[in-house]
N, C-alpha and C positions, 0 to 999 in steps of 0.2 A: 519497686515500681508500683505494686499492690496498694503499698502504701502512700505512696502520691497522690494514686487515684484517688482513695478512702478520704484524704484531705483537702483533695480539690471540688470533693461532690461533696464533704460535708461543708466547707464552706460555701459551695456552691447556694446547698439550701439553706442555708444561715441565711444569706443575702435574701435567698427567694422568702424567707418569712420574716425579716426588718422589711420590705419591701408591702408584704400585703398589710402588713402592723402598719405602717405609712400609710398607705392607700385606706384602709377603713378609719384613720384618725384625719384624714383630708375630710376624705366623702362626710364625715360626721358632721364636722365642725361644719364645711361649704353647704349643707343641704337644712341647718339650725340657721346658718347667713340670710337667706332666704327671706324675704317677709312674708309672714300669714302661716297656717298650718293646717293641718287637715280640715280643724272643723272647720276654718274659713274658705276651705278649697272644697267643703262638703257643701256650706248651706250660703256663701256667699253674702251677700249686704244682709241677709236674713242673722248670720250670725251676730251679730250688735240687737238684736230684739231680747237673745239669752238672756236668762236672768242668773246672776255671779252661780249659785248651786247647780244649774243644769251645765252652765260652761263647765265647775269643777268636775264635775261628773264625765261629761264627755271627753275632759283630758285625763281624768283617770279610766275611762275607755281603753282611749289610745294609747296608753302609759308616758305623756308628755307633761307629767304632773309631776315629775320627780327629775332632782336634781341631775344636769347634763354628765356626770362622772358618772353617776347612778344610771342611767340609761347604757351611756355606752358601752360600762363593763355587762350590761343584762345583756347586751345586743350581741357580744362579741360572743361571751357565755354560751349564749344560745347558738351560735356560728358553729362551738366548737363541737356543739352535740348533733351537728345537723340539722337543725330547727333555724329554718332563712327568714322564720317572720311569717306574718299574715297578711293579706291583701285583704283589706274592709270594700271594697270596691267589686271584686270580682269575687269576694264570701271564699278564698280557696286560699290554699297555702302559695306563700313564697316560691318556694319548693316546687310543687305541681307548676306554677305558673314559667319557672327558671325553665324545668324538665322539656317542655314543649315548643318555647322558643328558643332554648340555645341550639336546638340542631338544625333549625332553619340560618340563624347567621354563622350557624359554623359550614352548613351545606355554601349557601355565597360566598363567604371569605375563601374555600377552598376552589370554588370558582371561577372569583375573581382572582383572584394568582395565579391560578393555570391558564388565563385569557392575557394575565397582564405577562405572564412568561414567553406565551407563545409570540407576544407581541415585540417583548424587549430584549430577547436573548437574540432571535435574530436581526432583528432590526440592528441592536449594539455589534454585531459582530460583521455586518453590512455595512457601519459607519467606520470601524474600525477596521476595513479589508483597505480601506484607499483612504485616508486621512486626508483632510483637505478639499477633499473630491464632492462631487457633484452627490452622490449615494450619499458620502459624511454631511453634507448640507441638508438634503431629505432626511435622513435620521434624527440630527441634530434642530430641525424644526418640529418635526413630530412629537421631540423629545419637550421641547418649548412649549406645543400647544397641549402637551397631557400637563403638563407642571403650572397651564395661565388659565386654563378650565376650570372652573370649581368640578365637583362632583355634582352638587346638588345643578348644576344650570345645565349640566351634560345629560342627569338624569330624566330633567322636567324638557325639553327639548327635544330628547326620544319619545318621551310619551303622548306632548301634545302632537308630536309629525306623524306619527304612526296611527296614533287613535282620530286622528281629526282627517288626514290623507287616504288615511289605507284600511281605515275602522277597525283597525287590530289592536288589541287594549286586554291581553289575556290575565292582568293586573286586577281589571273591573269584579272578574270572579273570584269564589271565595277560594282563599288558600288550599292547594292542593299539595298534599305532601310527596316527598318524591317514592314512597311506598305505595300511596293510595292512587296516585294516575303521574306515572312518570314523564307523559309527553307534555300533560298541562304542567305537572311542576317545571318542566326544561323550560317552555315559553314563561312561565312566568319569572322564572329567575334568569332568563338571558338578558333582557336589556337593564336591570339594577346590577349584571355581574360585569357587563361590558362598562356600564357609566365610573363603574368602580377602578377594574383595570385597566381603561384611558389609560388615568391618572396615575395607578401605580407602576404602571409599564415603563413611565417618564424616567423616575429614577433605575429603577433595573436596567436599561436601555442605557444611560449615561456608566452607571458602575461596570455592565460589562464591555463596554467601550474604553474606558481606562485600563481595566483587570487584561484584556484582549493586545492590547497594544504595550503594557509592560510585559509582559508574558512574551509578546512575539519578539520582543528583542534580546530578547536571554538566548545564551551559547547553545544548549541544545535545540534550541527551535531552526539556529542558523545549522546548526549538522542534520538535521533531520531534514532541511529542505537542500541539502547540498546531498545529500543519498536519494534525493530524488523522490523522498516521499508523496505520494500525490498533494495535490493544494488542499482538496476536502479532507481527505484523511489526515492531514497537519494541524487543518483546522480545527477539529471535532477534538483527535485523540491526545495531539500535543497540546493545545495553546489554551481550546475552553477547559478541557480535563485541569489544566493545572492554573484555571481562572475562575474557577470554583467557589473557594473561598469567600472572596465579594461579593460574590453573585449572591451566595445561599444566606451570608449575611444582612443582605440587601433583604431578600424576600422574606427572611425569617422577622425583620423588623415590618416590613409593611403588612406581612397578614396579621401578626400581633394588634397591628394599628386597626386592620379591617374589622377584629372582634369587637370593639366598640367604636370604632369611627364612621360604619355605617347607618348610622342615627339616621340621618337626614336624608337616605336613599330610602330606607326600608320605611318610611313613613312616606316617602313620597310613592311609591309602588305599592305600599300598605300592605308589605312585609310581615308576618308577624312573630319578629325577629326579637333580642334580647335588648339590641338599641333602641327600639320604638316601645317596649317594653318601659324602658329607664325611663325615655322622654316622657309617658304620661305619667309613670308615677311620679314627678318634678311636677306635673301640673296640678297633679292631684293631693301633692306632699306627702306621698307614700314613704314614709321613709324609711320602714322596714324592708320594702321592695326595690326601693333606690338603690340603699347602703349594701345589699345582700347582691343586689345583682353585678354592681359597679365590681363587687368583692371577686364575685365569679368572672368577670373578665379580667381581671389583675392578673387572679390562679392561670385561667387559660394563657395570657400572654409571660407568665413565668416559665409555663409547661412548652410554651414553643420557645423559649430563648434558652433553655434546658436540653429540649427536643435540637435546637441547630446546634448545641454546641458538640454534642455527642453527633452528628451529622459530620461536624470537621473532621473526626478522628476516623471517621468510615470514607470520606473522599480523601484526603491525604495523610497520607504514612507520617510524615514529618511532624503533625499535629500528636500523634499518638506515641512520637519517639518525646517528643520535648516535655 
């Protein structure tokens, strides 16, 4: 048994490192796609005045002077020793700059999954009590409008009704961390963690409405309600207990997606998060700061697809026997 384990987690991380080797030979090549480069993203129509030695110059600055194989191995090289790069722009490291935005989009991702759970586990198991029913129609449209909503129009929507109605806009001021004043950090990240878990509520809500409804027609569920076990206590301890599985799979893929897919909230609320992070250095053709950070959310969404699977083996025995 020992040994299963030992060869299901060493392949496990096999995958997770073909996987981030993938993702830094994507981001490489997609972000060289690009037209222009720093110095044109530095000095703009001013850069065509250079003269051929000052241009060379400035691309052996940037080290964009050397061959694209030549780079990439320097790039990764340096990945392996913990050196993420330089930002020319904000004069600080990679590094410093990853450190202080990733626990803001990792504080929302966690967030927004606890808004989108509270949302979809009961909602899916209120649609799935009476199929068909009036409740399963409410569900099942709610479930439609988190899934036809962008994020980013659910985002901008809250903001201008609040800030333009109610003159509440705690967004306006400058980031407040949840150490340094925790009531401003809660306002400022409630309405970018709601605009988020809408949407992800949508799917959780549909998955545990399937999981809910296979689950209730299996033989022990019909003994346990023929001994009379109360309705809630059926619900809770039999039917979600052992509808688990979906659900956590569910979640465990959309907050993965949350670590980089809230680009366009955290820039809309002005976050200053790892996603709004990536987005200027795109503008700016940072691409020690692009390539390093895109890296660091790959790692995080390996370490939760890692993180759920050993989650299976702690909610169901059956997982840990097979």
């Amino acid at each position: 048994m020992t040994a299963l384990l030992q060869n299901g987690l060493v392949r496990k991380l096999g995958g997770a490192v073909l996987t981030l080797l993938g993702v830094a030979v994507v981001v490489f090549i997609m972000l060289r796609a690009i037209p222009g480069d720093q110095i044109t993203a530095g000095l703009g129509t001013e850069a065509a005045a250079l003269t051929p030695a000052q241009k060379a110059q400035l691309q052996a600055y940037y080290g964009i002077d050397r061959p694209l194989l030549s780079q990439f191995f320097s790039w990764l090289g340096n990945i392996l020793t913990g050196n993420l790069g330089f930002s020319s722009r904000s004069q600080t490291t990679v590094l410093d700059l990853t450190s202080r935005a990733l626990p803001v989009t990792i504080e929302l991702a966690i967030a927004s999954i606890v808004l989108a759970l509270l949302i979809g586990v009961p909602l899916g198991m209120l649609s799935a009590s009476r199929p068909n029913s009036v409740r399963d129609g409410f569900g099942q449209l709610v479930g439609l409008a988190g899934l036809s909503i962008p994020a980013f129009l659910l985002a901008s929507a809250l903001l201008s009704v609040f800030a333009s109605r109610f003159g509440y806009n705690p967004n306006g001021r400058n980031f407040a961390g949840l150490l340094q004043d925790p009531l401003l950090n809660l306002q400022q990240m409630a309405m970018p963690a709601f605009a988020l878990a809408f949407g992800i509520s949508a799917p959780i809500m549909r998955t545990t409405r399937t999981a809910v409804l296979e689950v209730a027609s299996e033989d022990f569920v019909r003994t346990a309600r023929a001994k009379g076990v109360p309705p809630r206590r059926l619900q809770v301890r039999h039917v979600l207990r052992n509808a688990l599985i979906p659900i956590v799979t569910m979640t465990g893929l959309q907050f993965g997606y949350l670590l980089g897919g809230a680009v366009v909230v955290e820039q809309i609320f002005s976050l200053p998060g790892i996603g709004r992070q990536v987005l200027i250095g795109i503008q700016q053709k940072e691409y020690a700061l692009v390539q390093s950070s895109v890296l660091v959310i790959a790692l995080l969404f390996v370490i939760v697809n890692l993180l759920t699977d050993l989650l299976y083996q702690a909610i169901d025995p059956r997982v840990r026997a097979s």
